[in-house]
N, C-alpha and C positions, 0 to 999 in steps of 0.2 A: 613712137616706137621705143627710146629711148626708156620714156615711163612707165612702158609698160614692162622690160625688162627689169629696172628698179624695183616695180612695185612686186614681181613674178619672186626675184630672189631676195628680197628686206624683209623673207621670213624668219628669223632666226634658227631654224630646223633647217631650212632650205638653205641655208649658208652653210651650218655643219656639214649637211649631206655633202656638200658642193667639196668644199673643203677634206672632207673625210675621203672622197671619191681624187682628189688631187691626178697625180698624173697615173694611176696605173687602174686596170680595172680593178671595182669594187665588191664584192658577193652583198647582200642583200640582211643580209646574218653581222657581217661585220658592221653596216651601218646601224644595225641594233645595237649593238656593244657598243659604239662609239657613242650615237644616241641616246640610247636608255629606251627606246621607245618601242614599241609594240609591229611586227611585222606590218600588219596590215595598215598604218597610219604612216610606216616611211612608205609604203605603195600609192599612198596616196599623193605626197606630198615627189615619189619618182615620175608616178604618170603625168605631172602637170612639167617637170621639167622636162620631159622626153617630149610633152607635145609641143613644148617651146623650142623644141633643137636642143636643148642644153647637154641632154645623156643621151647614150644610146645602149640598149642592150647587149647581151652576146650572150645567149644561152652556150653553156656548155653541162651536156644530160642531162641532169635534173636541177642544176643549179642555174642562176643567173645573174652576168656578172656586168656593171654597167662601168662605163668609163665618160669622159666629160669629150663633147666636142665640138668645146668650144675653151681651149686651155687657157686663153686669154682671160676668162670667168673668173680662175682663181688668183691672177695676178689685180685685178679689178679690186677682189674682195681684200686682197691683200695691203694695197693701194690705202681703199679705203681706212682699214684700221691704222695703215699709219697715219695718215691725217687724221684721226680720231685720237692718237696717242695709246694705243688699245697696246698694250705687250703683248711682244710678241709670243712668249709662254700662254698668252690667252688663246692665240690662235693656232698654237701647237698642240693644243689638248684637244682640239676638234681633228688634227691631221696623225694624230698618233696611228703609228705603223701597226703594233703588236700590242692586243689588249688581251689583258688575261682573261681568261675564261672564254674567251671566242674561239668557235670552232671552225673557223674559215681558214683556208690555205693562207691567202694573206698573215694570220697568225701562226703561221707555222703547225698548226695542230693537228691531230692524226686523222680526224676523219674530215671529211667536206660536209659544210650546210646545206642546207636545202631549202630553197627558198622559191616564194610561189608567186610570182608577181606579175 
């Protein structure tokens, strides 16, 4: 059970997501921005951790906003980079709050995303 948990999130996407997603719900759009990555490849990489337990949805209209529930996850991932010696700068660049150019409430910006997942 253990290993399979490991092997679910020692993706390194799936770590950012995790990370990026930290303790408040996440929209869909902002994990783009943090990412770099293309909608439809973080839905892929959401649907395997939703069917793991890890996230769970929350539509709200047309948007959808995932949060972690299982919060012990990112203290785990946390864990792990300090026994790796990873700085901690490395792992703040995955949890950055406010990225420019994203249009998700999380960044404060005027209109909401719209994500389809």
């Amino acid at each position: 059970m253990m290993a399979k948990l490991f092997q679910l999130i020692g993706q390194p996407t799936r770590i950012q997501i995790l990370l990026a997603i930290g303790d408040s719900e996440t929209c869909v759009c902002h994990l783009e921005a943090v990412t770099g990555l293309r909608q439809a490849v973080i839905s892929q990489h959401l649907m395997l951790l939703r069917k793991a337990g890890l996230v769970t949805p929350n539509r709200a209209g047309r948007n959808i906003y995932y949060s972690l529930t299982k919060p012990e996850t990112v203290r785990m991932i946390q864990a792990a980079a300090v026994m790796l010696a990873i700085p901690a700068d490395a792992l703040a660049r995955c949890t950055a709050g406010k990225i420019p150019g994203c249009p998700c409430p999380k960044c404060e910006a005027k209109e909401n995303c719209e994500s389809i997942s």
